[in-house]
C-alpha positions in Angstrom: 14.8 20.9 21.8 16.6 17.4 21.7 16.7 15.3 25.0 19.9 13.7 25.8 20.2 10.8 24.4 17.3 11.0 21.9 18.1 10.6 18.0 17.8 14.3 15.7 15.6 14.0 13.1 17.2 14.7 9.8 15.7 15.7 6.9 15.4 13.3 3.8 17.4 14.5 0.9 15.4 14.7 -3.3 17.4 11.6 -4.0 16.4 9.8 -0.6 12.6 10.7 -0.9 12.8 9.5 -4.8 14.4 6.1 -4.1 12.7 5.3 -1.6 9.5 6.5 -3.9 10.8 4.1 -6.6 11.9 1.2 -4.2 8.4 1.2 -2.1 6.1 1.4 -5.3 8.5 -1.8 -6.5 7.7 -3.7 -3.7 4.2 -2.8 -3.6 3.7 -3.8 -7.4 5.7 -6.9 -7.3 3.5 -8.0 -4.1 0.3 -7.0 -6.2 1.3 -9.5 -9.3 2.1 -12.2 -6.7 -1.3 -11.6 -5.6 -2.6 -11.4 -9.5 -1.2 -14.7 -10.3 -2.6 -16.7 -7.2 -6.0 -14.8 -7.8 -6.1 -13.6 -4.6 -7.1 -9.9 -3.2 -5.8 -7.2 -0.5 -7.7 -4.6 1.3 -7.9 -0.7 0.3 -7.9 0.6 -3.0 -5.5 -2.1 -4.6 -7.7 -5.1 -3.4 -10.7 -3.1 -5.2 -8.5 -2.8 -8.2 -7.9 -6.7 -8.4 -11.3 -7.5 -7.6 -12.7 -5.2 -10.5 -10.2 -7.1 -12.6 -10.8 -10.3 -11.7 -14.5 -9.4 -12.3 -14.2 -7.0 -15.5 -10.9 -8.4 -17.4 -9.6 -4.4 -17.0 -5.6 -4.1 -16.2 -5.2 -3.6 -12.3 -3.3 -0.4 -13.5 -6.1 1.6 -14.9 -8.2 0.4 -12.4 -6.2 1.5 -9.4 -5.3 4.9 -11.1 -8.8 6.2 -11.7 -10.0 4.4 -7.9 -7.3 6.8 -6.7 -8.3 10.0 -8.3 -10.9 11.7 -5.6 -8.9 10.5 -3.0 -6.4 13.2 -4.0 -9.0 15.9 -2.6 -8.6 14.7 0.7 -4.6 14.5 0.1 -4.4 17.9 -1.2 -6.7 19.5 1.5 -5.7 17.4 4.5 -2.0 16.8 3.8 -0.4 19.2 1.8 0.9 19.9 -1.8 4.3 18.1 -1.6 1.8 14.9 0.0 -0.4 14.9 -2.3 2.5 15.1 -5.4 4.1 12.5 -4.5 1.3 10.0 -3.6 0.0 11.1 -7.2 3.7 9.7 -8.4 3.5 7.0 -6.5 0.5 6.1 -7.7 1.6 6.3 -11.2 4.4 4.3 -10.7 2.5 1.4 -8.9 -0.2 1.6 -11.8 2.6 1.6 -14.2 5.3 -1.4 -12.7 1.9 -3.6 -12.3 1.5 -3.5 -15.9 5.2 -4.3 -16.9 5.5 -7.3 -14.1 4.1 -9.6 -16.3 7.3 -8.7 -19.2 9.8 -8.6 -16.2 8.7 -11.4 -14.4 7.3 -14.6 -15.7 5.6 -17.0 -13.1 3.7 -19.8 -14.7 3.1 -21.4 -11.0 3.0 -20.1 -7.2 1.7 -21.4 -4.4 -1.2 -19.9 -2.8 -0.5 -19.5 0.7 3.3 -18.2 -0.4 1.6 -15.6 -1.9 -0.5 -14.3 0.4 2.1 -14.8 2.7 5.1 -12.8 0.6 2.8 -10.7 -1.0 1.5 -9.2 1.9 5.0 -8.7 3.2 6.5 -6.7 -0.1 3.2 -4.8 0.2 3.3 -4.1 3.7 7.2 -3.1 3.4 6.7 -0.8 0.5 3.9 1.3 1.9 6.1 1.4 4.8 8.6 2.7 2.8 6.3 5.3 1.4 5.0 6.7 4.4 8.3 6.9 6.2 8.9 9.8 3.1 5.5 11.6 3.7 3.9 9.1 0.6 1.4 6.6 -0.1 -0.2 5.0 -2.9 -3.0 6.6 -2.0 -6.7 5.8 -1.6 -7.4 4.7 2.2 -3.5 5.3 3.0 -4.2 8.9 2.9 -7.0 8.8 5.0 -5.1 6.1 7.5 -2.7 9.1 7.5 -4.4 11.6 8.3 -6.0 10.2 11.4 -2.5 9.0 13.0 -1.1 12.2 12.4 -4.1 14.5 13.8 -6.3 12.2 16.2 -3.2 9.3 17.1 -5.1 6.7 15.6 -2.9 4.2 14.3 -2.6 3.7 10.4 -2.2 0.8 10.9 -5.1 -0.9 12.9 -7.4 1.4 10.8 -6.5 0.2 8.1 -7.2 -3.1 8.6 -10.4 -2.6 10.1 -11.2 -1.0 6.7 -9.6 -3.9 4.6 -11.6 -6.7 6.4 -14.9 -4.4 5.3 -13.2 -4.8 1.6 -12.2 -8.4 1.6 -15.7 -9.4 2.9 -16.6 -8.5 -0.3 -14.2 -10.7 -2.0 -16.9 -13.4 -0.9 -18.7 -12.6 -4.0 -16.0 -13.0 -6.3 -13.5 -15.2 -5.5 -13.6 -18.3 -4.1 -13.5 -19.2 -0.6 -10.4 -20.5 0.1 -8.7 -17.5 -1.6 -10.8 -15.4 0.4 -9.5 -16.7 3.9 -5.9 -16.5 2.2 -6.4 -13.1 1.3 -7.8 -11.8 4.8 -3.8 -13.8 6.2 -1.9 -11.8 3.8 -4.1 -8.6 4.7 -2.5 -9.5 8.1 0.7 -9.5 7.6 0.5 -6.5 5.5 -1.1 -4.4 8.5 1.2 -6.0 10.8 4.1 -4.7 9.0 2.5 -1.5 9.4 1.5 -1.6 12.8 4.5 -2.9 14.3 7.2 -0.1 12.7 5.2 3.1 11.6 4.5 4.2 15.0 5.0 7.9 16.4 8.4 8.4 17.8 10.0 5.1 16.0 11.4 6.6 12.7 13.1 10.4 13.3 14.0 10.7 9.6 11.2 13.4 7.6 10.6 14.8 4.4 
């Protein structure tokens, strides 16, 4: 039952969920290789990625990939099939642009604090993107889902909590100053998130 007034929610169309799958992985990747070429990290699976990269010399892309595999369990069990589909694509897309930034785009210079600043934006923006079409590029976005949609926690605020757990561990790898960066553009990545995925604030579904 609609109230006057109120917006219908509409269901997303196969061409609106896939754009948006292809635009929000984008954004997600090019904030990533920002991130890669100022040697700086993020929170959930993708600041594990870079950190295991930074340490190991192993492409971010195979390294988020195979992070993300047992978090499909949860997606599958928790979410659903269609869910847990598309965050699988999504994930493969994200591991897949990461690796072809590099050809596409080449930046020989950037400024620290712009990245952490723009890369936690794009970052932010795509996963909002993503979960706005029931997807995610998996890993503690699943879970972060899961607990706004069946205990109104917000994915948001947990996820930062989470990420500031991660980035402490940056400590250990990267320097400090790119550690402090990295915990601003962590911010602004969870602010993105906070401030527009909230229930009630998008009617569109897929």
């Amino acid at each position: 039952m609609i109230v006057s007034g109120e917006t219908p929610a509409v269901r997303h169309t196969l061409l609106e969920d896939v754009l948006a799958m292809l635009l929000g992985t984008l954004l997600v990747s090019l904030g990533v290789y920002l991130y890669s070429r100022a040697i700086l990290t993020t929170g959930s699976t993708a600041g594990l990625a870079l950190l295991l990269q930074y340490g190991t010399g192993i492409s971010f892309g195979i390294l988020f990939f195979v992070i993300n595999l047992p978090f499909y369990v949860l997606a599958v069990l928790r979410m659903g099939w269609p869910f847990a589909f598309k965050t699988f694509a999504c994930v493969g897309m994200v591991s897949l642009f990461s690796s072809q930034f590099p050809i596409w785009l080449d930046i020989r210079g950037i400024n620290p604090l712009f990245a952490a600043l723009a890369g936690g934006g794009l970052i932010g923006l795509g996963i909002l993107a993503l979960f706005r079409h029931r997807a995610s590029v998996g890993g503690i976005n699943i879970l972060s889902l899961y607990l706004q949609d069946n205990f109104n926690i917000r994915a948001g605020y947990f996820q930062l909590g989470v990420d500031v757990a991660i980035l402490a561990a940056a400590f250990f790898v990267l320097p400090v100053d790119r550690v402090l960066l990295s915990l601003l553009g962590a911010g602004v990545l969870n602010l993105v998130i906070a401030l527009n995925h909230k229930p009630g604030r998008y009617v569109g579904f897929s």
